[in-house]
N, C-alpha and C positions, 0 to 999 in steps of 0.2 A: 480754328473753328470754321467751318462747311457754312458758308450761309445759304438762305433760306430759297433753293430754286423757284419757286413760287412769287416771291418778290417782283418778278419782271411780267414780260406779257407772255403770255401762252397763245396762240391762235392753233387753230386746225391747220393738221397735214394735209393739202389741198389733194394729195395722193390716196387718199382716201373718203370714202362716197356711204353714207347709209343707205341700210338695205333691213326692210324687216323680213322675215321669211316663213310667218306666220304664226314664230315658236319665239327666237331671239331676233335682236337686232345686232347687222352684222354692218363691221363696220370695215369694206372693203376695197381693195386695191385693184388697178384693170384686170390684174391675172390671179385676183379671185383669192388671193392673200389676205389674213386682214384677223379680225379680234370678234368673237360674241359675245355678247352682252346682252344684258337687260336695258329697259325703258329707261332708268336711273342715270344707267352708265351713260347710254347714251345720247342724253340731253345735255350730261354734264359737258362730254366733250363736244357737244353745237354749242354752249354757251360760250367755250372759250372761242372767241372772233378777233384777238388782238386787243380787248381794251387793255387796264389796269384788271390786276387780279382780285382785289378789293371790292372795284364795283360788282365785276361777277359773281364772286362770295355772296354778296348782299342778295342779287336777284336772284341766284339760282338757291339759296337757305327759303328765300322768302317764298320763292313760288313751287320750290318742290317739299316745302315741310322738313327739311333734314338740317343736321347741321354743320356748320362751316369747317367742320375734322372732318366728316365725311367726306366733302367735294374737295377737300385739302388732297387727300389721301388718296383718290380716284384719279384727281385731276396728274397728281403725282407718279400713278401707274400708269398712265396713260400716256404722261411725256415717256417714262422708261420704254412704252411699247414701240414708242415712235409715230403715236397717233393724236401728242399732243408735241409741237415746235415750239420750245421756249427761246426769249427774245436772247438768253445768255447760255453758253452750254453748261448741260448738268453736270456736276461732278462725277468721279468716276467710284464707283463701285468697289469696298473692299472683298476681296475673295478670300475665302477660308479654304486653307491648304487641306488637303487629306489626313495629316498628321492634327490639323484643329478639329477636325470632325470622328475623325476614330475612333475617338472613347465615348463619343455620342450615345445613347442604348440605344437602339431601333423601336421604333412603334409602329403600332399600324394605322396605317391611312385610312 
């Protein structure tokens, strides 16, 4: 059983810098790399500064009205982007072979 990445500290990629652009908030690398996002996304990821993940839970539910699945969830995609550094590395990823996904039916986007 995978335990819970979230468990440990998360801080900010220090390689990465906000930036609003009038529209989204981007959250960018010197050579202009990087993630957009919303207001949401990206408070969640200033919140993580290295505390406990706990304490952050607490303040960023409290002060942004959401709930603690959400910033679970966010904070979660965020370490996968590479734009949050957890104190432990994340586990790795199962990949679904072509032969898992073939009989999938297609839908549209």
């Amino acid at each position: 059983m995978m335990s819970d990445p979230l468990r440990g500290l998360y801080r900010q990629n220090e390689a990465y810098q906000p930036r609003h652009d009038g529209t989204l908030w981007l959250l960018e690398n010197a050579d202009g790399w990087g993630l957009a996002c919303d207001e949401w996304v990206c408070k969640i990821w200033q919140a993580f500064d290295g505390r406990p993940t706990a304490e952050i839970l607490a303040g960023v539910t409290d002060r942004l009205g959401c709930s603690a699945a959400l910033v679970e969830s966010t904070a979660k995609v965020l370490a996968r982007a590479g734009m949050l550094l957890p104190a432990e590395p994340l586990p790795s990823l199962e990949r679904a072979s072509a032969s898992d996904v073939s009989d999938l039916s297609p839908f549209p986007l």
